[in-house]
Each structure stands twice: as structure tokens, then as C-alpha cells.
N, C-alpha and C positions, 0 to 999 in steps of 0.2 A: 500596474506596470505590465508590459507588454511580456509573451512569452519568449523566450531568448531558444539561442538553439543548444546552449550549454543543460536548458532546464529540461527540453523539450528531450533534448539525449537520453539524460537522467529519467524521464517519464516512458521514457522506450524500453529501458534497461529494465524497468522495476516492474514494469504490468505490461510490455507489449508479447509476451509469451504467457505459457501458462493458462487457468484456466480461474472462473467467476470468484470459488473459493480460497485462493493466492492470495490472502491481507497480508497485511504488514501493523498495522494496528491490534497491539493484543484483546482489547474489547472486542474489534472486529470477529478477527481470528479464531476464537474463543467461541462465538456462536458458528462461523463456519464450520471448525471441527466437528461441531456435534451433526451437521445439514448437510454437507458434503461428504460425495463420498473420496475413497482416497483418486480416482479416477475423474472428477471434478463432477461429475455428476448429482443431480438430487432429483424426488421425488417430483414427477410430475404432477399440477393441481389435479388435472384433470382423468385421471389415469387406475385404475383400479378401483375396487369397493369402496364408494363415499363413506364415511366414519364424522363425526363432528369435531372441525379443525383437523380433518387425516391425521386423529389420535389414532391408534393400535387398538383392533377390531379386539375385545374379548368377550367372547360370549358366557355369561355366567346363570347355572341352572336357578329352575324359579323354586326348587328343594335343595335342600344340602346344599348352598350356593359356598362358591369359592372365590373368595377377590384375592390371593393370591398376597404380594407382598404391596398391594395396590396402596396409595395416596390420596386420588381424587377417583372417583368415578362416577361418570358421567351417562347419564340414564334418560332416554325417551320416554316423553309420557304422552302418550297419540290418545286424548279423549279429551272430549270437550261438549258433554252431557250438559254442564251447569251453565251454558250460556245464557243470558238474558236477550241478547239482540241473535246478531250476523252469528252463525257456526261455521266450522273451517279451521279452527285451532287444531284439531286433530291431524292435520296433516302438516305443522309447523315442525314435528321433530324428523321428517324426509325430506323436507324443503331446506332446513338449516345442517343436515349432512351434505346435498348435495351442491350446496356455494363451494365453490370450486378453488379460492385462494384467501384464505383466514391466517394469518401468521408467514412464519414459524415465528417470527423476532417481533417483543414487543421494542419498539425504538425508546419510548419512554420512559417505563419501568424496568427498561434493560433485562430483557429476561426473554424465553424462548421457552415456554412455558411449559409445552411437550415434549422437549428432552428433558428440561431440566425439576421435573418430578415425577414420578410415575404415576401414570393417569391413562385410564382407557375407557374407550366407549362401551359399556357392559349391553348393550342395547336395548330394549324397550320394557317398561314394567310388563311384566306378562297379566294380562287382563280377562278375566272367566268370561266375562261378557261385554258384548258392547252396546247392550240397553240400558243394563241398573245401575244407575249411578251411587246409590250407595254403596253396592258391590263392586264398584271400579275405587271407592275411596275406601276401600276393605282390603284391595288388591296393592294401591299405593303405600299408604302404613305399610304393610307387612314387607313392602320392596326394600323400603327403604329403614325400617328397622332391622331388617339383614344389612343393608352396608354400612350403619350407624353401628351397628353389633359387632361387627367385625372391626372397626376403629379405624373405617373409611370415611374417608368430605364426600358428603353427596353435590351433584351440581347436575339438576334437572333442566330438562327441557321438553315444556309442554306445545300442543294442551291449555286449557283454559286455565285461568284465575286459581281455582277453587281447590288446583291441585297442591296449592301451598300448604294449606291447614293439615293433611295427612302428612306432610313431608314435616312441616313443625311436629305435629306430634310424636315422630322418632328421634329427631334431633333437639327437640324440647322436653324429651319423656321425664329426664333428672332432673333437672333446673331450667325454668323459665329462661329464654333467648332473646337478646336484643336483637331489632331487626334496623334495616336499611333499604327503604320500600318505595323504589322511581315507579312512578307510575301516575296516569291523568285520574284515574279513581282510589280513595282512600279504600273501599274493599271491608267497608264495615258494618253491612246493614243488616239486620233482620231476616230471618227467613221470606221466603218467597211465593208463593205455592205451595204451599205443605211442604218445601224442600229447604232446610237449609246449608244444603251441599251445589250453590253456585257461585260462581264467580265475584259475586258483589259482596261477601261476606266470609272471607276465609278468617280473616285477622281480628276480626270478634269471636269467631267460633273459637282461634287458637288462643286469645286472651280466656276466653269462658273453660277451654278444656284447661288452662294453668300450662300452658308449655312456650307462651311468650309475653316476654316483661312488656308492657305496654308505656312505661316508662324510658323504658331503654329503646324507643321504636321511634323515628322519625321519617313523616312522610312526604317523597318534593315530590312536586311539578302537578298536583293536585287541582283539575278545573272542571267545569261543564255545570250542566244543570242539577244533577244529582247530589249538590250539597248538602240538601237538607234529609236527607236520611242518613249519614254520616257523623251523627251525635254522638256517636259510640268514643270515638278517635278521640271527640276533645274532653269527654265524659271521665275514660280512662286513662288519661294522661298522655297519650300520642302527642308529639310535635308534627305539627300540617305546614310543608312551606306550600304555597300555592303559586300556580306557575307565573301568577300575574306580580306574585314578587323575585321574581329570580333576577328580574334586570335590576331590579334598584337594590337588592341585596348584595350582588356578586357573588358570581361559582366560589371563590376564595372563600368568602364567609359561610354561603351552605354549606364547603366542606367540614370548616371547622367546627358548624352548628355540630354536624352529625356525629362527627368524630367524639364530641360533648358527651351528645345526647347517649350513643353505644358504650363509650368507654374503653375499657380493655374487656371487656365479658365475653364470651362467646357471642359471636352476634352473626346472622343470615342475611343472606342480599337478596334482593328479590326485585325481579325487573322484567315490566310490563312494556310491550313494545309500544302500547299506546301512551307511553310515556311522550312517546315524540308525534313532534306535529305531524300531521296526515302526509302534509306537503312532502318528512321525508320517510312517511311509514303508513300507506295508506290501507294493506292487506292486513287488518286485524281487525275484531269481532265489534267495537264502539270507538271508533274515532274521536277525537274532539279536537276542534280545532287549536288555535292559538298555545300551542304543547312549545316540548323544550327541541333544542338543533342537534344534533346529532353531534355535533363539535361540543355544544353544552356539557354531554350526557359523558362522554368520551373523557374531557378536562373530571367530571365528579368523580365519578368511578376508580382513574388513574388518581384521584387525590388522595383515595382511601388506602393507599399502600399503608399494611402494617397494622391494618384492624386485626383484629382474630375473627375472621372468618372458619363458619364450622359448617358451610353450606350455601348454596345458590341455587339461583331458576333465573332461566329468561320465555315468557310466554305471552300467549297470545297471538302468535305471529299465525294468520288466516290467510296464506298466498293465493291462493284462488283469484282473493280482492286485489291484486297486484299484478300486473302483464310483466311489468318490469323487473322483478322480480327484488327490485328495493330495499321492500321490508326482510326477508328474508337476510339479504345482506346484513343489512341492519342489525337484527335480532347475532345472526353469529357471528359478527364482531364484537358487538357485547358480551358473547357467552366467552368469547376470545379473552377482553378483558378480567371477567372475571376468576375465569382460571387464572391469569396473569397476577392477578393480586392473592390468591392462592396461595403461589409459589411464597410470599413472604409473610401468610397466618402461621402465626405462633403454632394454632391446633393440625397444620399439615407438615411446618417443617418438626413438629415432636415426635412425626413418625418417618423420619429421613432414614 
């Protein structure tokens, strides 16, 4: 039906004054209030000190640390020693500060994630060196068993792979952790080099140290040539979707696979941006083609509202390999989502 001028009156009346944050919708309104200021204004994207999602800057020492009455916080991990290919991970956690427009409102999950818990970017694990990579995964442990200590969610942002097995190890220290693991590699192989602190083997190291259930672990979107060193996964009882089943499966059913597979236990997300096809994330350390869509990845992750989440990471993101800057986007709207789903872990809202 056509617009009348009784209606068009009434649409003059109610929004032709005033200013962006004036809803009349209480859902609306409700996120307004907290983003606007009372002068109708809000934060510029582009505008001050990049932070991750323009959370609130806290800076917290690397002795006597203080996370204050914190909930979530959120840590740079700039090293990427354990790569097997492409390096450049190390610059993913000042590449996904400065994308310029991540939130505030998630539309989906209803939620505005950084008002509505308290979370700050603590910024970068502080690192002794940047050659030893033992002593960079000596430096991680100890980060993050300070904000696990203090009865913080950690939710990193690296950095390669390999930064996950030190990050399991504080938040796996009491009881073995279900995981929730997107990524085009299962992440399960054997040492490498006399090393086995790289990226292709975090989640054997974390199953071999006892700080994650290998049961309670499922792994999507899993493809390329490196299959066959990945025995570990079906050895230990891992569930593997691989990407070439995602279509005949449907996002619907992986969710519920996983939801299965975790439970209610504390459980870790962990997400590789080489999860997605090159097509729409081409700046990371091993590509592999035929990956999942960024709409795919978006629909999983929104699906898991209501896991107990005790932890995340999003890595690998290698901007350098990107003009467009893409992947970056990419990767912090993912780290966006997984704050997002935060907000409704049993283990973040117990410290409300």
C-alpha cells in the first residue's frame, strides 16, 4: 500500500527531529542507551587509540598484574616463531586493532558485547625475546595463567597456531577442556624439527600435557593435503568434520554435532582464519583452497550461543598477504563474535 500523507505526517512527527539514538523500540533503545551519548553522539570508528573492537584500553603489568573487576580479557599474542610455511602472523594482533568498524550491536545474538560485560584489551603478552620460541611459549603460560588466576576468560589474538597449547595449559591446568576447533588443519602432528612448539601440533601437545578432553573436541572445516599426519585426531577420539562435508551435512547439523560433542563442560573456541576459503581470507601463513564462506563460519559460531565458554583465540591472520585488508576484517569479526557469545557463558556470566 502506497504511503498516505496521514502516515507520512505521523513519520515526520516521531523521527523527523532529534538525533540517530531517538528509538522508540525498547530492544532498540536499550542498545542505544548504552552507545549514545545523551547529546546524540557516539564514538568515532576511526578516531583515537585502535584497541580490539574499541574495547577500553587497559594496560595490565607483566608482575603483580591487576585485571581489576575484569570479565573477559582480551590479549595480543604478536609471535609466530612455529610457522611451517608463510610468516607474518605476528603482525595479525595490530592489523585486527586497527579495522576500523567491528560492532557495537550484535543483530543476531542481541547483545553489544562491550557494554554489556566488562572486557578490556589488556594488550600484548609481554615477550623476553623474539627468537626463542620455547621462551615465547614460557612467556604465554605464565600470561595467561595470571588472567585464568584471577577468574578472568581469556580471548587471545595471535600469532600462529601453536599459541593455543600454552593458552590450554592455564585454562586446562584443573580439568581437561572441551574444545571447538574451525580451522582447514586439525593441528595434530608430531614434532617437527627437533621442535615441537609449531603451529601443526598444538592439540596433541595439549591432549599429551592432560589439559584437553580429546573427546569433548570437535574439529570443522578440515581439508588439504596434510591428512595423513593427523592420526592423532581420530586416534584420540577427536570428531573431524571436513569441509567437503559441510554442504551435505548442513551448518544446522554441525552445530548440533558440536554442541553434542562439548556439552555443558567448560569448553575453548579456537579459530583459525585459514578456516575460510583464500577467496575470502587470503592474508594467512597456509591457505587451502575449497575452505568454508564467511556466512558459513558466522551462522556456526552464532549457533553456539549458550556453550560454556572459558576461553578463545582467533589466529593466524598474516596481513601483509592481503592489500585489501579482508582477512583482517575477517578474523575481527570473528573475534567480535566470539566475545558475543561470551556474554551468555555460564563461566563469564558467574562473575557478573
Amino acid at each position: 500500500m502506497a504511503l498516505d500523507d496521514e502516515k507520512l505526517r505521523e513519520l515526520r512527527d516521531k523521527y523527523g527531529s532529534g538525533h540517530g539514538g531517538d528509538l522508540y523500540d525498547p530492544e532498540f533503545r536499550k542498545v542505544a542507551d548504552k552507545i549514545f551519548s545523551k547529546s546524540g553522539t557516539r564514538l568515532a570508528p576511526y578516531a583515537g587509540v585502535p584497541t580490539f573492537m574499541s574495547a577500553p584500553y587497559m594496560p595490565v603489568e607483566a608482575e603483580d598484574p591487576d585485571f581489576g573487576n575484569l570479565q573477559v580479557a582480551i590479549t595480543g599474542v604478536p609471535m609466530d616463531l612455529g610457522v611451517t610455511n608463510r610468516p607474518g602472523s605476528r603482525f595479525g594482533p595490530r592489523a585486527l586493532r586497527a579495522i576500523e568498524r567491528i560492532g557495537p550491536y550484535n543483530h543476531v545474538l542481541k547483545t553489544a558485547p562491550v557494554f554489556d560485560i566488562r572486557v578490556a584489551d589488556i594488550g600484548d603478552v609481554p615477550l623476553r625475546s623474539r627468537y626463542n620460541l620455547q621462551m615465547c611459549h614460557e612467556d604465554i603460560e605464565k600470561r595467561f595463567n595470571q588472567i585464568v588466576d584471577a577468574g578472568v576468560i581469556p580471548l587471545a589474538v595471535g600469532g600462529d597456531h601453536s599459541i593455543s597449547q600454552s593458552i590450554l595449559k592455564a585454562v586446562g591446568k584443573k580439568a581437561p577442556v572441551g574444545m571447538i576447533h574451525i580451522d582447514a588443519h586439525c593441528d595434530t602432528s608430531g614434532p617437527f624439527d627437533h621442535s615441537k612448539f609449531h603451529h601443526a601440533g598444538p592439540f596433541r601437545n595439549a591432549v599429551l600435557d592432560g589439559v584437553l578432553d580429546p573427546t569433548r573436541t570437535i574439529q570443522i572445516g578440515i581439508r588439504g593435503a596434510a591428512e595423513y599426519i593427523w592420526e592423532f585426531s581420530y586416534a584420540s577420539g577427536m570428531t573431524v568434520i571436513h569441509a567437503e562435508d559441510v554442504s551435505g551435512m548442513g551448518m544446522s547439523a554441525i552445530i548440533e554435532k558440536a554442541k553434542a560433542t562439548v556439552g555443558d563442560g567448560p569448553t575453548y573456541l579456537s579459530f583459525d582464519i585459514d578456516s575460510l576459503d583464500p577467496s575470502f581470507a587470503p592474508g594467512t601463513g597456509t591457505p587451502e583452497i575449497g575452505g568454508l564462506t564467511t556466512r558459513e563460519v558466522l551462522e556456526l559460531i552464532r549457533g553456539l550461543k549458550g556453550i560454556n565458554l572459558i576461553g578463545g583465540d582467533v589466529v593466524e591472520v598474516a596481513p601483509q598477504y592481503d592489500s585489501t585488508t579482508n582477512t583482517a576484517q575477517a578474523g575481527a569479526q570473528m573475534l567480535f563474535e566470539i566475545l558475543s557469545l561470551m556474554v551468555f557463558s555460564p563461566s563469564v556470566t558467574a562473575k557478573a
